[in-house]
N, C-alpha and C positions, 0 to 999 in steps of 0.2 A: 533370838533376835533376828531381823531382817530391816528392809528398809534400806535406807542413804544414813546411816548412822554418824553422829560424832564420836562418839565416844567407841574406841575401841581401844582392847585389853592386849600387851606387848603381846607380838608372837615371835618367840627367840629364831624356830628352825626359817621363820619367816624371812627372806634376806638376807640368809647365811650364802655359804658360795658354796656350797654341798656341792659333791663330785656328782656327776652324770649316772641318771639312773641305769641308761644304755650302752655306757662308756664302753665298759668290760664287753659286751657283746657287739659293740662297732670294729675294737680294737681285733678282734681274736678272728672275725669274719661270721659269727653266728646271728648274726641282726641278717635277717634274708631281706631284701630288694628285692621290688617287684622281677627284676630281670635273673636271680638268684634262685627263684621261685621252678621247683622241679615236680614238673606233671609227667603222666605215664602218655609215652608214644602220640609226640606233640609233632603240627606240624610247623616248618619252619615260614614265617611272613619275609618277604622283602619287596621295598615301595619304589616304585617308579618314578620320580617325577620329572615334568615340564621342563624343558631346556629354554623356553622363551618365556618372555612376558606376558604375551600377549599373542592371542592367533587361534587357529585351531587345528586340531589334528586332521592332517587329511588321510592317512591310514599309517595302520598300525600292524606290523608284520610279528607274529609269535611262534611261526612254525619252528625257528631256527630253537629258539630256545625252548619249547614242547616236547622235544626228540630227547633232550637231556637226560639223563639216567637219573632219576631221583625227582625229578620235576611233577608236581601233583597237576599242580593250575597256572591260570594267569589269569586275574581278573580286570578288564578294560571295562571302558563305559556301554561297550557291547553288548557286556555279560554278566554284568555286577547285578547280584543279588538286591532285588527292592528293598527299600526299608517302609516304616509306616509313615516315619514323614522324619521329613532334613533337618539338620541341624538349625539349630534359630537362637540370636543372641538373645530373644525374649524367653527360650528358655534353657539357660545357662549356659550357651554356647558363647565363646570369644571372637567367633565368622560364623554369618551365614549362607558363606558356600559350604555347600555340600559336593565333596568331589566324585566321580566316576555316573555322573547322570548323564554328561554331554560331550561332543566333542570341543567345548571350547575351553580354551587358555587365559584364564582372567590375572596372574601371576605367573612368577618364574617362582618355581619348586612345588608348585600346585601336584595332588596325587594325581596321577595321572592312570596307575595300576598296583597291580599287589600280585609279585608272585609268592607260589606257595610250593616248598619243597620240602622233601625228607632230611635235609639238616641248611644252616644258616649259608654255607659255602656254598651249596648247590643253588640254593634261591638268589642268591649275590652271584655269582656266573652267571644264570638264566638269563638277569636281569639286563645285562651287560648284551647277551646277542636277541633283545627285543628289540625289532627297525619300526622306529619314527619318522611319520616325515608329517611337519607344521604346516601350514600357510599362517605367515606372519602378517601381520599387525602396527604399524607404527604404536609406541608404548609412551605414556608420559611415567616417570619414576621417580622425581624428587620433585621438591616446591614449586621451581620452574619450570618444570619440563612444558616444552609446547604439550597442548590438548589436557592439562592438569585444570582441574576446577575448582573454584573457591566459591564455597557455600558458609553461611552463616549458623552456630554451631544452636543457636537458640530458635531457631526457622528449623531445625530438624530432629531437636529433644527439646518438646514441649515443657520438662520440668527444670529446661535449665533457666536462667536467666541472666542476661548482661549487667552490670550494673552501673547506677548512673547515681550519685550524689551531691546534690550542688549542681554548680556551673563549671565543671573544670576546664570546660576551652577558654571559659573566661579567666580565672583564674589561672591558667597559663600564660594567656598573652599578657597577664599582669603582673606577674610576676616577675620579680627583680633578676632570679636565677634560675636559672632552666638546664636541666640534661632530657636530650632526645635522642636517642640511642639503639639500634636495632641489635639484638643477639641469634644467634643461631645455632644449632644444635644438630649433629647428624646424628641416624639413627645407630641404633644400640639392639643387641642380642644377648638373654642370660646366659647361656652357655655355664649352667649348674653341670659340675660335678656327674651328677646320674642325669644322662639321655633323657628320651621316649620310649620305654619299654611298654609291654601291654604282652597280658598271657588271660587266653580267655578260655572258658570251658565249660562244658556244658553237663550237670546233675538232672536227667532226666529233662522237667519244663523250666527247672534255676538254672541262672547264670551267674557263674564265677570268675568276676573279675579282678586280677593281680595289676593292680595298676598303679604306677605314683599320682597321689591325688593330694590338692588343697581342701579341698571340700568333696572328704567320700559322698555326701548324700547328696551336694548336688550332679556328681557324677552318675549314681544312682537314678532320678530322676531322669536326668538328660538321657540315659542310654536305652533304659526304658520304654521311654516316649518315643524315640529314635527306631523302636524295634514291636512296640505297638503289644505292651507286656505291662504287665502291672509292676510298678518297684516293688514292692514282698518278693516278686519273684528273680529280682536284681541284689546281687551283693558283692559290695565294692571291698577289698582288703588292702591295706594300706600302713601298714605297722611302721612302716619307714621311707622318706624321704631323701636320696641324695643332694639337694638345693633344688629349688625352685625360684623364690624369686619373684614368681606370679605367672611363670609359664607354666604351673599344673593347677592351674586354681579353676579354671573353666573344663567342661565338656569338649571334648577333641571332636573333630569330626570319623578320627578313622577307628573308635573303638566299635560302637556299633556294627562296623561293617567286618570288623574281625569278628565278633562275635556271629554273624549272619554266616560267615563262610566257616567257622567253629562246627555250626548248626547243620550246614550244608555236606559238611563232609566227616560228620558226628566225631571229633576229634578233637581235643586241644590246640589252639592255634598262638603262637608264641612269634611277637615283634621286637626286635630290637635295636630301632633308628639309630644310623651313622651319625657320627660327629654331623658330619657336614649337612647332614640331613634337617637337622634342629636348629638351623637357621631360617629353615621355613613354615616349619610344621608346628610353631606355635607362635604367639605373639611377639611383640618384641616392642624398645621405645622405638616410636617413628619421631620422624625428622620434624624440628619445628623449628618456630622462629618468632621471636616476640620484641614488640618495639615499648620502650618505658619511658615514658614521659613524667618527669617531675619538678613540682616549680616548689621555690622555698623564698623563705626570705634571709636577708647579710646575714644574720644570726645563724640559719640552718632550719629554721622553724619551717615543714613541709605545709604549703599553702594549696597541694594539687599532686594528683597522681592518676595518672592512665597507664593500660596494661593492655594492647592492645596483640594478641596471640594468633598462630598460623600454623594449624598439627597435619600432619601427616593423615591421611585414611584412606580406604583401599572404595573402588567403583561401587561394591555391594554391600561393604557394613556402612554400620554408622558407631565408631569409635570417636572419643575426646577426653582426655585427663580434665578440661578446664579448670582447671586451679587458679581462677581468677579470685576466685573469693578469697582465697589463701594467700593471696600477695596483697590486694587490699586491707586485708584485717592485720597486716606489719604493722603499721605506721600513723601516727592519730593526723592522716591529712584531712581537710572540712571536706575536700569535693573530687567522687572519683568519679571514673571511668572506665568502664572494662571490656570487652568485646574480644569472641572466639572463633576463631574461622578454622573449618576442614577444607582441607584443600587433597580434591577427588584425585587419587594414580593408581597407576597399574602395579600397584602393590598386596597382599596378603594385608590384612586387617591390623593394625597394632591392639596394643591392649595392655593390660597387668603387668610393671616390669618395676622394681624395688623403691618406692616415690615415685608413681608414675607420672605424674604430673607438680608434685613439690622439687622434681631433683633439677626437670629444667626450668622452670617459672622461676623457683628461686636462685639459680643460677641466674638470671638476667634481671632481677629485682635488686640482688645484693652486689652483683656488679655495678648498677646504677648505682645505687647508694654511695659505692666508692667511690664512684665517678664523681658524686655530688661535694662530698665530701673533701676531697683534694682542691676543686673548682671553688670551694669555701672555705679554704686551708683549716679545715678544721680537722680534728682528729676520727676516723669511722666512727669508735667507740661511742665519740662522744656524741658526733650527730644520733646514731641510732637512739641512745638516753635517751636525747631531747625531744627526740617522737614516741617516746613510750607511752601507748595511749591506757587509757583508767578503763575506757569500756571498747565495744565492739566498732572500728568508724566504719562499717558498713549499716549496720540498724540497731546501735545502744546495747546488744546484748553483755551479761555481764560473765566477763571471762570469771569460771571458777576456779580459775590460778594460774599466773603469768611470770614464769620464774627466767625471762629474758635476759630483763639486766644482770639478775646474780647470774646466771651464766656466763656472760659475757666477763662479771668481776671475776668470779673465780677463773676462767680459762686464761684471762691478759695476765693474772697475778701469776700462773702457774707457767706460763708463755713467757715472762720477760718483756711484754708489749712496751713498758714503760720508759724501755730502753731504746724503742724505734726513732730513727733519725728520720724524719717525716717527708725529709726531699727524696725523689724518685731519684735513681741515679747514683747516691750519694752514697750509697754505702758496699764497699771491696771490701776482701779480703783473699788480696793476694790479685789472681786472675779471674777472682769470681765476685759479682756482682750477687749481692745477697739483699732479696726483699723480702717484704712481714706482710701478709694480708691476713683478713678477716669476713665472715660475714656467718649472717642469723641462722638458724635453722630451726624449720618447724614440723609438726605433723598432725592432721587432725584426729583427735579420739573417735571412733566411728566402734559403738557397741550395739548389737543386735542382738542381744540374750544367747543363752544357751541352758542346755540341759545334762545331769550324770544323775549315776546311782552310784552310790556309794555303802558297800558290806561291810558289817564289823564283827569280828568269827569271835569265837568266845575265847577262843584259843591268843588271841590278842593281836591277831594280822587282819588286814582291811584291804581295799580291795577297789577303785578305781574307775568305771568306765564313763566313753565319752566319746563319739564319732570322732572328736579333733585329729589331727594332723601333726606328727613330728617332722617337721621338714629344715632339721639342721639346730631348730635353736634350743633345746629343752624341754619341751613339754613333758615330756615325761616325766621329770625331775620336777618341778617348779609344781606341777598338779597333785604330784605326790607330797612335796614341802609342804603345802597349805592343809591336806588330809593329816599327813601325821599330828602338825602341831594342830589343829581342831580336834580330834581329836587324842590326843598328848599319848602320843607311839614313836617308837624311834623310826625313821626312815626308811628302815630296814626292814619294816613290819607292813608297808606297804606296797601292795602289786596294783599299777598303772596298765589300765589293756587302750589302747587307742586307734585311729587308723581303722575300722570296721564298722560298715551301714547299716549292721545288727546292732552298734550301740545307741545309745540314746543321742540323739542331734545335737549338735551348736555350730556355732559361729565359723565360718573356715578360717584357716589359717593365710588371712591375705589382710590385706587394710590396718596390718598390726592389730587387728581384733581380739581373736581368739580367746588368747588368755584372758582378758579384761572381761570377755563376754562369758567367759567356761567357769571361772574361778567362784563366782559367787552365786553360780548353780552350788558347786562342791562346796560351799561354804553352807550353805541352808542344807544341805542334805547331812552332813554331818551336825550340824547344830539340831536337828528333826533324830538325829539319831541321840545324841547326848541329850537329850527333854526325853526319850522313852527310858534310857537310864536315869531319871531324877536327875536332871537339869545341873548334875553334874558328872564330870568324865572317872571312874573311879582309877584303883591304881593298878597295874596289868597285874596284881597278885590277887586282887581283889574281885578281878573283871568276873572270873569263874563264878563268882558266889552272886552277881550281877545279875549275870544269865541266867544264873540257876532259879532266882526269886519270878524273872520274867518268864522260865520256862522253854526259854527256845534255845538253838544252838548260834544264831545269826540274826542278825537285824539289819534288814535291807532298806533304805530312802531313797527314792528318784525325785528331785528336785529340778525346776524349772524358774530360772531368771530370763526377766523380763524387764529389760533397764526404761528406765523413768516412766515406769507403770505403762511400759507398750508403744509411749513416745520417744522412739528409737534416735541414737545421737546419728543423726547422718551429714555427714563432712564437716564433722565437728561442731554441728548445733545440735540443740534439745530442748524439751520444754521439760524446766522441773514442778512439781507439779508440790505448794506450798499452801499454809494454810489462808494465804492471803488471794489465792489463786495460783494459776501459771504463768511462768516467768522463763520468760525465753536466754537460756545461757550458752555461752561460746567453749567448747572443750578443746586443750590440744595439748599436744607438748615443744617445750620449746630448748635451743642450746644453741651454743656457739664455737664456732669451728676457726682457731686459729694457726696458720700454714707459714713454716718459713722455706721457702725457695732459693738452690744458688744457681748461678748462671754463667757460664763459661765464657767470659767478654770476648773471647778469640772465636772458638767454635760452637759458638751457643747447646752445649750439652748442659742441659738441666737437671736436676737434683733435687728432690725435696728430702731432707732431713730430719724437718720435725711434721706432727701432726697433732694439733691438743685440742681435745675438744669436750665439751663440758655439755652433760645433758640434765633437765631437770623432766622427768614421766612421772611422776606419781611416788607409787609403795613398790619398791623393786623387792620381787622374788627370790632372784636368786642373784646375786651381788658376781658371783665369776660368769656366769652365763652374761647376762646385761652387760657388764665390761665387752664382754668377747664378741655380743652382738654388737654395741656399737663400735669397736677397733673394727671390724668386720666393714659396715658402713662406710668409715672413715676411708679405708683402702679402695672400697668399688667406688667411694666420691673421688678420686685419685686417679683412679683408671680411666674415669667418666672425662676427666678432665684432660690427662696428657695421652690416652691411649686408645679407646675404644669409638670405632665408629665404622659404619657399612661404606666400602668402596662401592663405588658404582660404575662400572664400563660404559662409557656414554655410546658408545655404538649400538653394543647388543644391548644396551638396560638390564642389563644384570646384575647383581651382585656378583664379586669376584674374590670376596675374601672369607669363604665359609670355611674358614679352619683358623686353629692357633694360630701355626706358620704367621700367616698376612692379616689375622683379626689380633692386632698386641691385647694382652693384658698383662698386667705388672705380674713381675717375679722378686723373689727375694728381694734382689739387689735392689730395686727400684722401692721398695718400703722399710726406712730404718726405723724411725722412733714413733709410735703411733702409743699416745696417752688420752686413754676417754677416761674422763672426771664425772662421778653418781655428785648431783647436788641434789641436798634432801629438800622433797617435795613434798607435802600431805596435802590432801583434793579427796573430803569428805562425801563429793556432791558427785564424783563421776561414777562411781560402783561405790559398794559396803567395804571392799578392802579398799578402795583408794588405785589401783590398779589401771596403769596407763599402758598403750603399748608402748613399743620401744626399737621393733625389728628395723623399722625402714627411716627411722630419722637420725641415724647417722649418716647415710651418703648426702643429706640436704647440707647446701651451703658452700661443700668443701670443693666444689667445682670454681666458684666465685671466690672464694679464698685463696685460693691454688692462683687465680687468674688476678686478683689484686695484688697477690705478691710480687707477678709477675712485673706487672706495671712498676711498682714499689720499689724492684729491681733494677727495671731496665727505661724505662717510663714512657714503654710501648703498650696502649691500651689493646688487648685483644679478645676480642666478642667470640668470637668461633671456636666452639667444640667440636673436636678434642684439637688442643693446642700442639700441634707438630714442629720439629724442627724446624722445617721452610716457614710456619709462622714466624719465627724470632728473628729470620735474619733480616 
């Protein structure tokens, strides 16, 4: 069988909560990280960078630290090694600065140098007596900075488009009720668990790279290109992930060049970025701000919607989430409006960071809504119902399954909603002011195929492979789930190899792709292997005598999916391709997040308590993984909300908070009850298994919920992320 099937036969080990296929080797320390990773007589990296924002180097003194005992190099823009050409986000890079070419200062933390020493301690001293001296630069660094530019996001990606339905200025000034509403957002940093490590080395004309990656093969290609090498002769290994997030999903710019000076001093070259360091050295969410306009009529009935957006972007890329489409296709208003604007600073490129563009868009969509809501003493819930639209109100396409409301029913039932006293203000207990918010959460299905092979030994064990990426949530487990039961083996009988540019390609692990794009490779290749055993799977006492009839020891199939026959889902459209013709359809998944908040009427100390949030994705994998991913979500929605955001020294334009210390993110205390609810979902038409992602649409929503409770609490509206104490009083 292949194809977009209806008809599929139970698979038990399918959506069990099966333990981790990596657990045991996470636990014990034998799962090696790229920075784990032990070569012979390595030399040690450590990176200089930028004290300013902006400016340029007017010299650079290294003699102090060249005399050092143990000191190999020191590479400046003086002396750095050429590459065959720069990094470029057209081809997989997340910036296209390339550092160490010039002397000038386009960010603060930009690479500026790389020393190289005989262990990590001696290159960290060196680093420390290299004399800088700048000529600075007036810097613009957030929204407003004097000298910040606002460009139009659709004048500079030709494939994006604003969109326009109806007449909605009319339709606003006609409208009976209106919320006009500006939201803001500061920027945000992943700060996963595992750094920037990179160990590189050199087999004669290959290159051996140990690197954490989202996507080994596009790391492959980028570094490649980068070094002016054929990929065959590039290989990326990757077995395991500390978190990511989307800060390893792109080509770095400083792999390459480690690898050049690998080359250069025919040696293994071994980095492993400081805490503090990786608030620069890769992407991060940049600071935005979005104004929502919506008219409705006495009833709630939305008559008009604009989404009018302002991101963050650095003088040389060209980054934008634009998630306009994604807040438009909420709500069945007749007439939108959407427009996206960059606005040019002296910052580092944003990029890939967990809903890059769902966690704040829908943050300032589902706070309108509440806004609306209250403004039409009507219940959230119930407004959102009353816009649930049948098809796409941006261009009719028809969602192939929209499990919103039953979301929302099962999360209020499991919540207590029923019990909310709906005046803001109104509801103590004790010295604490306690409110109930809510609001949507979405994610678009984005599947781009993928490719495995998969072995079945006579012996009755099988066997795995796939470039994917383990980067925290299961792959291991969950690829192997679907091989065993296809092929009807206990779990235990299957070995998962992943993370390596020698295996067969797919999807990276970003966009919640992967799996939805990797699983139904594995699924045709095991079904191509049960049709060579006569179309059906025998019984492992049986297998032997199987083999024997066929003659061989193994049966090997590489299988290759190719979702809606090549007509790739991208931001959650696709064309399915029917016997009546093609039919343009809307993918996503959808849940709802509901937050109860208490509030310290004396000393405004906050509290959230509960967190419930209910998702519907498709055919869930693995039922404890899925849980764990979205509690997971639910907590960085949390964080996003009361805790995480880039300070900015308005003198020097700096960032000033690159550590835990002063960058908060929650700890125990601050996270008690966090309940994510599986609602059952079947979607024949998005893959052969029904398979949604699921990684990144739990932080959507929970920002805006957090922030209606707030209100619901205290019956202080507040727009501005992250919500600090000086907000409430």
């Amino acid at each position: 069988m292949s194809g977009h099937e209806t008809a599929l036969r139970e698979l038990p080990l399918i959506g069990r909560g099966h333990a981790r296929y990596d657990g045991r080797a996470k636990v014990t320390g034998r799962a090696q990280f790229a920075a784990d990773v032990v070569v012979a007589d390595p030399i040690h990296a450590f990176l200089l960078l930028s004290t300013i924002p902006r400016g340029r180097i007017d010299r650079i003194k290294t003699d102090r630290a060249l005399v050092l005992p143990g000191v190999i190099d020191i590479l400046t823009h003086e002396n750095a090694p050429a590459l065959a050409a720069p990094v470029s986000q057209a081809a997989g890079s997340a910036t296209n600065h390339q550092p160490l070419i010039d002397p000038d200062i386009v960010f603060d933390g930009q690479v500026i140098g790389v020393v190289l020493a005989e262990n990590f301690e001696t290159a960290r001293e060196a680093a420390a007596l290299v004399d800088i001296h700048y000529v600075k630069q007036p810097a613009a660094v957030t929204l407003d900075s004097p000298g910040a530019v606002t460009e139009r996001w659709s004048e500079i990606n030709q494939n994006f488009e604003d969109l326009e339905v109806g007449d909605a200025e009319k339709a606003l000034a006609e409208a009976p009720v209106t919320i006009d509403a500006t939201y803001h957002m500061q920027s945000q940093v992943h700060n996963a668990m595992e750094p920037f490590p990179t160990t590189v080395l050199w087999d004669g004309d290959d290159l051996i790279v140990h690197e954490p990656s989202q996507y080994v093969v596009g790391l492959q290609r980028g570094v490649a290109r980068q070094l002016g090498i054929d990929p065959s002769r590039v290989r990326i290994i990757s077995p395991y992930i500390g978190g990511g997030f989307g800060s390893k999903l792109s080509l770095t710019p400083r792999t390459a060049i480690l690898a050049a000076l690998a080359r250069k001093h025919r040696r293994p070259v071994k980095l492993v970025a400081t805490r503090s360091q990786g608030f620069t050295l890769s992407t991060y969410r940049g600071e935005s701000r979005h104004r929502i306009r919506l008219g409705a009529t006495p009833d709630g009935k939305l008559t008009a919607f604009a989404h009018e957006a302002w991101e963050m972007c650095s003088r040389f890329g060209a980054y934008a989430s634009a998630s306009t489409d994604l807040t438009a296709d909420m709500y069945a208003a007749p007439s939108i409006l959407t427009r996206v604007n960059i606005v040019r600073t002296d910052r580092t490129t944003p990029g890939f960071m967990r809903g890059p563009g769902e966690m704040p868009y829908m943050f300032a969509l589902e706070t309108a809504m509440d806004e609306l809501a209250y403004r039409l003493e009507m219940d959230p819930v119930e407004l959102r119902r009353l816009n649930e639209p049948a098809r796409s109100p941006i261009d009719g396409s028809r969602f192939t399954s929209r499990s919103l409301v039953k979301c929302f029913d099962e999360a209020a039932e499991r919540f207590g909603w029923r019990n909310r006293n709906p005046v803001p203000g109104a509801n103590r207990d004790g010295d604490w002011l306690v409110g109930y918010g809510c609001a949507a959460a979405t994610f678009p299905c984005f599947n781009y195929g993928g490719s495995a092979t998969v072995t079945l030994l006579r012996s009755g064990r099988a066997r795995v492979e796939t470039a994917a990426s383990e980067i925290g949530t299961g792959a291991y487990t969950a690829l192997g789930q679907v091989a065993a039961e296809l092929l009807d083996l206990p779990i235990e009988n299957v070995e998962v190899l992943l993370g390596d540019s020698l295996l067969p390609p797919t999807a990276p692990a970003g966009g919640s792709m992967q799996t939805a794009s990797t699983v139904p490779a594995i699924r045709l290749a095991c079904e191509r292997i049960v049709s060579r055993l006569g179309n059906r799977m025998p019984a492992l006492a049986d297998l032997g005598a199987a083999f024997d009839r066929l003659g061989t020891l193994s049966i090997q199939e590489t299988a290759q999916y190719a979702a809606f026959d090549g007509k790739n889902a991208n931001g959650g459209r696709a064309v399915l391709s029917t016997p009546d013709g093609d039919e343009p359809i809307a993918i996503a998944s959808y849940g709802a997040q509901f937050v109860e908040v208490r509030i310290n009427a004396r000393t405004k100390e906050l509290r959230v308590p509960r967190l419930v949030g209910a998702f519907a994705a498709g055919r869930i994998l693995n039922e404890r993984m899925a849980l764990a991913q979205y509690r997971g979500g639910m907590v960085w929605g949390l964080s996003s909300a009361l805790f995480e955001g880039l300070a900015i020294d308005p003198i020097q334009s700096r960032v000033t908070n690159t550590n835990f210390e002063e960058y908060a993110i929650p700890v125990n205390a601050d996270v008690q009850m966090v309940e994510a609810i599986l609602v059952p979902e079947e979607d024949h038409e998005v893959n052969p298994l029904g398979v949604k992602g699921i990684g990144e649409i739990g932080i959507v929503g929970v920002a805006a919920a957090v922030s209606n409770a707030i209100f619901h609490a205290t019956g202080k509206r507040l727009r501005d992320l992250p919500i600090t104490l000086d907000k409430l009083f």
